[in-house]
C-alpha positions as CSV (number, residue, x, y, z in Angstrom):
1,X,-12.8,22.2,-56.1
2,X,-12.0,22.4,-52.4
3,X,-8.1,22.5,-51.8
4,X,-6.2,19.6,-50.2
5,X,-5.5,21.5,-47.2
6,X,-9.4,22.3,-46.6
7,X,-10.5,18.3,-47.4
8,X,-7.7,17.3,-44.6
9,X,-9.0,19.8,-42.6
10,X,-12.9,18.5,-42.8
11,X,-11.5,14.7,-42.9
12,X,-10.1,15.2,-39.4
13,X,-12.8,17.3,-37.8
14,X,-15.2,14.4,-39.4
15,X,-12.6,11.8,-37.3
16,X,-12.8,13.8,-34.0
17,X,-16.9,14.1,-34.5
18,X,-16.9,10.1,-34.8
19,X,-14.6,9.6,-32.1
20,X,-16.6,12.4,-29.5
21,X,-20.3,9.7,-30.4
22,X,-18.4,6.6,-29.9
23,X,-18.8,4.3,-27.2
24,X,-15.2,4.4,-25.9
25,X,-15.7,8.2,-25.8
26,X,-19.2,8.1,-24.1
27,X,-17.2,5.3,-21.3
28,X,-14.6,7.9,-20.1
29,X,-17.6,10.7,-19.9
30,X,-17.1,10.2,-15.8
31,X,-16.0,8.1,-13.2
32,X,-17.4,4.3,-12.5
33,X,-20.6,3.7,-10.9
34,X,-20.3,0.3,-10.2
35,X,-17.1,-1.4,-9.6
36,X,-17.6,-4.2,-12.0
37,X,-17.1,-1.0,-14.3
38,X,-13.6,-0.5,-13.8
39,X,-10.9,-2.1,-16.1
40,X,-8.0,-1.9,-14.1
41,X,-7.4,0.1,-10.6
42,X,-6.4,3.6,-11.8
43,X,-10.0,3.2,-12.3
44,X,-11.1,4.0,-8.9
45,X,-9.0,7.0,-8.3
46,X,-11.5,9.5,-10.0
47,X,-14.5,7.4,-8.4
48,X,-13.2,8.2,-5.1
49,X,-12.3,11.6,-5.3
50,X,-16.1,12.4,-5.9
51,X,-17.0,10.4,-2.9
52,X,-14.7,11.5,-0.7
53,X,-14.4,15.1,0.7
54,X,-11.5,16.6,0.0
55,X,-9.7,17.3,2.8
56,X,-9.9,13.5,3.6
57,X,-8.6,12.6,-0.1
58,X,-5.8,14.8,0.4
59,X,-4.8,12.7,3.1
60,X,-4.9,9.7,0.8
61,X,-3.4,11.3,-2.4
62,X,-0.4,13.3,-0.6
63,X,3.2,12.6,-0.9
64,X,5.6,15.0,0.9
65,X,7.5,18.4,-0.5
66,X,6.8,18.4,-4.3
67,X,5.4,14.8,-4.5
68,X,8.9,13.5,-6.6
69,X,8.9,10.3,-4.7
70,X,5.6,9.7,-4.8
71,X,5.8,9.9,-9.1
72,X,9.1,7.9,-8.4
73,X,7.5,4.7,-7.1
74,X,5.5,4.7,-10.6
75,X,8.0,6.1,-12.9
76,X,10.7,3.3,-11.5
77,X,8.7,0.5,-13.2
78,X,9.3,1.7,-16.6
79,X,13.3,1.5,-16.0
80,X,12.5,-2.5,-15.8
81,X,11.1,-4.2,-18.5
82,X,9.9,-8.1,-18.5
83,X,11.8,-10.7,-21.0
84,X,9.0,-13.2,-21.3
85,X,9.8,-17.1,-22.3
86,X,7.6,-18.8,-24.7
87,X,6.1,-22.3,-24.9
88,X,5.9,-23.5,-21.5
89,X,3.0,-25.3,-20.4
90,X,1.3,-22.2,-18.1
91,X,-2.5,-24.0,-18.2
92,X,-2.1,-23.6,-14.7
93,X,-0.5,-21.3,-12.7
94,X,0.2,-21.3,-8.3
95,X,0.8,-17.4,-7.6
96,X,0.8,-18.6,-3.5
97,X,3.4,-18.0,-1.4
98,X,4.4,-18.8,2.3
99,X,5.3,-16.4,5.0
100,X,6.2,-17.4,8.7
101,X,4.5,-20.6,8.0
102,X,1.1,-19.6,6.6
103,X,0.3,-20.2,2.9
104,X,-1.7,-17.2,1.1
105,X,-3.0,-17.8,-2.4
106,X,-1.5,-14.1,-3.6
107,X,1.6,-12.5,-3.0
108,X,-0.3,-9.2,-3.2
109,X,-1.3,-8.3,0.5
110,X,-3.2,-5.2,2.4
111,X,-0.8,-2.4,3.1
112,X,-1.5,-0.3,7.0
113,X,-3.4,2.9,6.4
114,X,-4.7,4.5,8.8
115,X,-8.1,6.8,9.3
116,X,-10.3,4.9,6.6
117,X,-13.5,5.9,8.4
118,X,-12.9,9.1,6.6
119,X,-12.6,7.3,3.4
120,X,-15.7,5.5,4.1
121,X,-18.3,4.7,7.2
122,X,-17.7,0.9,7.4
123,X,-13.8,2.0,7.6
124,X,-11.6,-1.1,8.7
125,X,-14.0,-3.4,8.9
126,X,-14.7,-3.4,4.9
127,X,-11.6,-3.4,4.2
128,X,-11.7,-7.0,6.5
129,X,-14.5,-8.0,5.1
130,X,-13.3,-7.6,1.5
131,X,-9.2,-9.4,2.2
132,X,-11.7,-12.6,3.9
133,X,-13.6,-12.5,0.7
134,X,-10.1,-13.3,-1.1
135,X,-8.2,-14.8,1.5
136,X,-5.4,-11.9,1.6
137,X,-3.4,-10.9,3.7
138,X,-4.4,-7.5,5.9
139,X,-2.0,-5.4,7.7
140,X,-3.5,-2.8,10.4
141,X,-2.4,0.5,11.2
142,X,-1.3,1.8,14.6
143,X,-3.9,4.5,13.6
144,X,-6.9,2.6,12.7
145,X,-10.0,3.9,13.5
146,X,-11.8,0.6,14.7
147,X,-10.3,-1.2,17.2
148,X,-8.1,-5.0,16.0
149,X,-10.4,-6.9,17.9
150,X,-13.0,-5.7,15.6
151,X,-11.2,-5.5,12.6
152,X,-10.1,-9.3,13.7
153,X,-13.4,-10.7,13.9
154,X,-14.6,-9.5,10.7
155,X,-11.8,-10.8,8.7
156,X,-11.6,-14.0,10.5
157,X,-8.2,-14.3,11.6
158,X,-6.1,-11.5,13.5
159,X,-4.6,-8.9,11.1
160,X,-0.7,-8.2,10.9
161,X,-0.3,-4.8,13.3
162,X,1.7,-2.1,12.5
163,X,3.3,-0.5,15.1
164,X,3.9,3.1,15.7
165,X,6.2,2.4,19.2
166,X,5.1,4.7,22.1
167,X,8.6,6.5,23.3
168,X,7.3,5.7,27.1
169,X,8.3,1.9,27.9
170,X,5.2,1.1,29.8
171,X,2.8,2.8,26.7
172,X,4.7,0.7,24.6
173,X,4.6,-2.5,26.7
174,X,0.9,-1.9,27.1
175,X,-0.1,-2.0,23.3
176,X,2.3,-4.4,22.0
177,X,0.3,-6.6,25.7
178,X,-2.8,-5.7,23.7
179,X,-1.5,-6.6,20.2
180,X,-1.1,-10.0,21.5
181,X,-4.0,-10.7,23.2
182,X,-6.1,-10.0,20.0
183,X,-3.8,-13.1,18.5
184,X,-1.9,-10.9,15.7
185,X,1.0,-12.9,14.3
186,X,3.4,-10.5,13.0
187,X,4.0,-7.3,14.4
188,X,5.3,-4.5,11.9
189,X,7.4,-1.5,13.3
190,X,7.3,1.2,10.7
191,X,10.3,3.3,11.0
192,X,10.0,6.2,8.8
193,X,8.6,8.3,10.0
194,X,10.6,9.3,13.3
195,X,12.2,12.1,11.7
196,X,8.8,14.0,10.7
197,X,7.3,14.7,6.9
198,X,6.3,18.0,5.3
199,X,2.7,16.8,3.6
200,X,2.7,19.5,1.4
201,X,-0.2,18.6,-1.1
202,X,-2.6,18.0,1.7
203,X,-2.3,20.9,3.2
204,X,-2.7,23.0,-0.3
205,X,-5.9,20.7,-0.7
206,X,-7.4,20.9,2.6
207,X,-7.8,24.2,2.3
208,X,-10.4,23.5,-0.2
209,X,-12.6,22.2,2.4
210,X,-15.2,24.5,4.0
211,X,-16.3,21.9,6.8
212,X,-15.1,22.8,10.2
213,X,-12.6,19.8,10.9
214,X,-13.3,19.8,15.0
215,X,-16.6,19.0,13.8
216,X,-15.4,15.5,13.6
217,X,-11.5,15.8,14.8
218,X,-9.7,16.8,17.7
219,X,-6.2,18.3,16.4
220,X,-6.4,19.7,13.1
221,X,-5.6,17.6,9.7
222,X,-2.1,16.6,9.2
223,X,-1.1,16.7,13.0
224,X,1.8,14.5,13.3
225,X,1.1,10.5,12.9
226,X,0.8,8.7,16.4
227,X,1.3,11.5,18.4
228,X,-2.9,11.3,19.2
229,X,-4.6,8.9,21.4
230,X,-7.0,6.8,19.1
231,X,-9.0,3.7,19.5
232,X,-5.7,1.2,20.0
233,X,-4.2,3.6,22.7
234,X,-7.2,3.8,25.0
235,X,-6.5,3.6,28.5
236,X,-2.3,4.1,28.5
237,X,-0.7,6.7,29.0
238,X,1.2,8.2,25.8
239,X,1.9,11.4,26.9
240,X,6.1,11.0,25.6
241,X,4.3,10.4,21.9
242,X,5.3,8.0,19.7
243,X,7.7,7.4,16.4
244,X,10.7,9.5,18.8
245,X,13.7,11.1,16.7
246,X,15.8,9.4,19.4
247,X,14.6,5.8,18.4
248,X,17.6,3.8,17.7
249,X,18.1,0.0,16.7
250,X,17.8,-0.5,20.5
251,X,13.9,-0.5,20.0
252,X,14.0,-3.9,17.8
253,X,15.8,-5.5,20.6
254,X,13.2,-4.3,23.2
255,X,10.4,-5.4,20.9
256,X,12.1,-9.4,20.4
257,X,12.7,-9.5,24.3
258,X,9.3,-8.3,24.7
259,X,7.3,-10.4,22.2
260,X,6.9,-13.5,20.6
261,X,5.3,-12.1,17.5
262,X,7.6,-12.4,14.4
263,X,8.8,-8.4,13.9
264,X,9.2,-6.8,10.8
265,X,10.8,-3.6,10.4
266,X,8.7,-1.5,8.1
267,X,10.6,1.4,6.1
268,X,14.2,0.5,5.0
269,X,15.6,1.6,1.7
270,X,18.9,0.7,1.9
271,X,21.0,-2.6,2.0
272,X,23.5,-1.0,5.1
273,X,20.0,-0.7,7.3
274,X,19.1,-4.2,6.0
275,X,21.9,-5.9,7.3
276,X,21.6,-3.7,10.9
277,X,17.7,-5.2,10.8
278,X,18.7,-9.0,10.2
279,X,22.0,-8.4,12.9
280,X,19.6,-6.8,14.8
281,X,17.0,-10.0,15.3
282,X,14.5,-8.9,12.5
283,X,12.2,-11.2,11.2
284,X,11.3,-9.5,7.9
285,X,11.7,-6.5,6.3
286,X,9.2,-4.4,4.3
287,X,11.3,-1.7,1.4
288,X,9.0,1.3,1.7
289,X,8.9,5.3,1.6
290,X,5.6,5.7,3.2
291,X,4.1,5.4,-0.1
292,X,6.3,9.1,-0.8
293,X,5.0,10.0,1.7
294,X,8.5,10.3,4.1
295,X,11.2,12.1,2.5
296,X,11.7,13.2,-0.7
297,X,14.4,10.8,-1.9
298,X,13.8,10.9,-5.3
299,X,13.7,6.9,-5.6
300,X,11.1,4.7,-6.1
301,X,11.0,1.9,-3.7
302,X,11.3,-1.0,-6.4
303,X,14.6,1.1,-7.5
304,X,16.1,0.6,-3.6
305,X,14.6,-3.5,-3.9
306,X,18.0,-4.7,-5.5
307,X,20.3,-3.4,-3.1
308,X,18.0,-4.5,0.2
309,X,17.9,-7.9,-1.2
310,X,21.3,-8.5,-1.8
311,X,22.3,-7.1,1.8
312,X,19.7,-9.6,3.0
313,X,21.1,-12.7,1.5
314,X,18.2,-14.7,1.6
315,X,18.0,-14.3,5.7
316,X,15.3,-13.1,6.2
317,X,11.9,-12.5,3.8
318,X,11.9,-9.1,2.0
319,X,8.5,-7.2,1.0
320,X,7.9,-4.1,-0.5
321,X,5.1,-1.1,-1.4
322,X,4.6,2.1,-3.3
323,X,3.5,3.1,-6.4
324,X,1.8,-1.1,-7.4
325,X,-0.5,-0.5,-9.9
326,X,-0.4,-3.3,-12.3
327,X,0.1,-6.9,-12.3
328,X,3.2,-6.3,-14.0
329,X,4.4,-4.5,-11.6
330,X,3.8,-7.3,-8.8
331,X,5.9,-9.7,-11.3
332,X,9.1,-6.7,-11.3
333,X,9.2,-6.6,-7.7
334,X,8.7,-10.6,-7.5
335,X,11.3,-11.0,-10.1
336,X,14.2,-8.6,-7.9
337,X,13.6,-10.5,-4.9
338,X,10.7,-9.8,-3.2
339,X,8.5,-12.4,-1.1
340,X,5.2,-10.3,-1.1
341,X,4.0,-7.1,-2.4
342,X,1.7,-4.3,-0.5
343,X,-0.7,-1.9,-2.3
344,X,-2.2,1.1,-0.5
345,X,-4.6,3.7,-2.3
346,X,-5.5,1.1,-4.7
347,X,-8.0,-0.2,-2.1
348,X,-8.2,3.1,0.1
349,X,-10.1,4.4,-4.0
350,X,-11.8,0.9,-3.9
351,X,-12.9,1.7,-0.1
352,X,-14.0,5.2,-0.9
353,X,-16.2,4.7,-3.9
354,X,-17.5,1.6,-3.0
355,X,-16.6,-0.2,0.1
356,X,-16.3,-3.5,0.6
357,X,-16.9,-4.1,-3.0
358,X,-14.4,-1.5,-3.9
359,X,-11.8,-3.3,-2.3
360,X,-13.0,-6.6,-3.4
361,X,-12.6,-5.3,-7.1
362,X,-9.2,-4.1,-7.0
363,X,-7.7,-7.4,-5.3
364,X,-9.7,-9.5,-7.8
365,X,-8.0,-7.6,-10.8
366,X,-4.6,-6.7,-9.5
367,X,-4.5,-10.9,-9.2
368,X,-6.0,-11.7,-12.5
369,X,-3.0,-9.3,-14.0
370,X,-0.1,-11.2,-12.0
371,X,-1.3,-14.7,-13.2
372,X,-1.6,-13.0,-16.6
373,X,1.8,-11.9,-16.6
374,X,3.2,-15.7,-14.9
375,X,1.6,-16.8,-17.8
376,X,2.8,-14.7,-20.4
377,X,6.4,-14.9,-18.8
378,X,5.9,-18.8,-19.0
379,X,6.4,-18.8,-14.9
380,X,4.4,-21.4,-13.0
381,X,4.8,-20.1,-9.6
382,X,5.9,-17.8,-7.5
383,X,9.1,-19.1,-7.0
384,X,9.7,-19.7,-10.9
385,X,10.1,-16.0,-11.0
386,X,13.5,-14.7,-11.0
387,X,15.7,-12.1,-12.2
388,X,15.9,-13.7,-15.4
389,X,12.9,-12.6,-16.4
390,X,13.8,-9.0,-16.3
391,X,16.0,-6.3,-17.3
């Protein structure tokens, strides 16, 4: 007779074996081939690290020093959890929301990143092509590699632009002149970065890559964001660089005298500098870390919501980024006070592996997940959502 221990022992190898032929098993094998594949968007990420050299993911994947913030924007979510209501009528649910006068059908909008030719040859312009599909809202970096006219024509509309502001007056004069003559609404000065960033990961990963980078660069990876030329600072002179460590709150009240774009300040993380941005003229504010990609903090951007809220006081709209990967996590950030929610390599894994689709995919299921959680939650819209429905 075999002993007990030997019979457990053959039981569970005879488990494992099952599990190693079954289908689930034979699913995670390797990444998606097709986008309609993917489940949910962490499905992308492996997807696009095979498509995507390396030294060009790196860019996507890195946060700054030993990546802590970066983990933080995910880890905050699990220090709020959802306290759902039962039996309300959610047949139908309106996830829309209105900001500066335009309705969008999802609170869940394009974040800037910069560079996505080297994520994929269509770039911008897929990423255009794939918000028009769904009607979201795109924002466009200061370092895009197509120009906004472009990028405006194939989404339809003129994107949001976020602004990197050139130190030199007349540079900054010049593209903001430019901005505006492409018809983008909403002008987004990202802040964050003024101070520098030590991008450790990307530069441990690049040197994986064997290409030779002037190949297809001028400057080596990692040089410093906006202190280049690029497509949207052709023809001015930008020699003084841009994001200055002597920017001050002086630059918001340039950009309102000099515009009649709404202007958001892009980077805040704490109430005191959202009550200096509404003081100051701002229009909006977006609560973000660069995607941990900034300073090393330690806290995840939905743990700094509470406070920038408050300090705003209903003033002015509040939006946040970093670290979205579930619908859930839209409904958190809704829930604390925000108006709209950005994701960022989300799409730049949908744009790698696929394109246009790619991104396409990842919009349609980040949505289907917020309108499954209003439901579950027994919310009805957007502004249904409140604090009561978290803890």
């Amino acid at each position: 007779m075999p002993s007990r221990r030997n019979s457990r022992h053959n039981s569970r190898r005879e488990f494992l074996s099952f599990l190693a032929a079954s289908p689930l098993a034979l699913a995670q094998s390797g990444p998606i081939t097709d986008p309609k594949d993917a489940l949910d968007v962490l499905d992308f990420e492996e997807a696009a690290r095979r498509a995507v050299p390396i030294a060009h993911f790196a860019y996507m994947t890195t946060g700054v020093d030993d990546d802590a913030t970066l983990k933080a924007n995910r880890e905050g979510f699990k220090k709020i959890q959802l306290r759902p209501r039962r039996l309300v009528d959610v047949s139908k649910v309106d996830p829309s929301v209105d900001l500066f006068g335009t309705r969008w059908p999802s609170p869940i909008y394009i974040c800037p990143c910069g560079r996505q030719q080297a994520f994929h040859a269509d770039g911008e312009l897929a990423t255009a092509r794939a918000a028009r599909a769904k009607r979201a809202l795109q924002m466009l970096s200061n370092t895009t590699s197509t120009a906004v006219e472009e990028v405006a024509g194939a989404l339809g509309r003129a994107p949001w632009f976020q602004l990197y502001a050139p130190s030199q007056p007349a540079a900054l004069e010049k593209l903001v002149r430019r901005v505006e003559a492409a018809g983008c609404p909403v002008l987004v000065l990202t802040v964050d970065q003024n101070g520098g960033r030590n991008t450790e990961t990307q530069k441990r990963l690049t040197k994986a890559d064997t290409r030779v980078c002037t190949n297809c660069h001028q400057g080596m990876p990692g040089t410093p964001v906006g202190r280049g030329t690029g497509v949207m600072l052709a023809g001015i002179d930008n020699t003084g660089g841009s994001n200055s460590p002597a920017m001050t709150w002086e630059i918001v009240d340039r950009l309102k005298n000099l515009t009649r774009m709404k202007l958001i300040v892009k980077g805040l993380e704490t109430g005191e500098d959202a009550d200096l941005a509404c003081r100051h003229g701002a229009d909006g504010i977006v609560v973000s870390n660069h995607g941990g990609r900034a300073l090393e903090t330690g806290r995840g951007t939905i743990e700094c919501l509470p406070e920038v809220v408050a300090a705003v006081s209903g003033r002015i709209p509040v939006l946040i980024d970093g670290g979205f990967r579930r619908g859930t996590d839209v409904f958190k950030a809704l829930a604390l006070g925000a108006r709209a929610v950005g994701i960022g390599r989300p799409y730049l894994w949908g744009l790698g592996a696929f394109g246009q689709a790619g991104v396409e995919r990842v919009l349609d299921i980040l949505n289907a997940e917020l309108a499954l959680a209003m439901k579950q939650c027994g919310t009805r819209s957007v502004g249904e959502i409140t604090r009561a429905f978290v803890t």
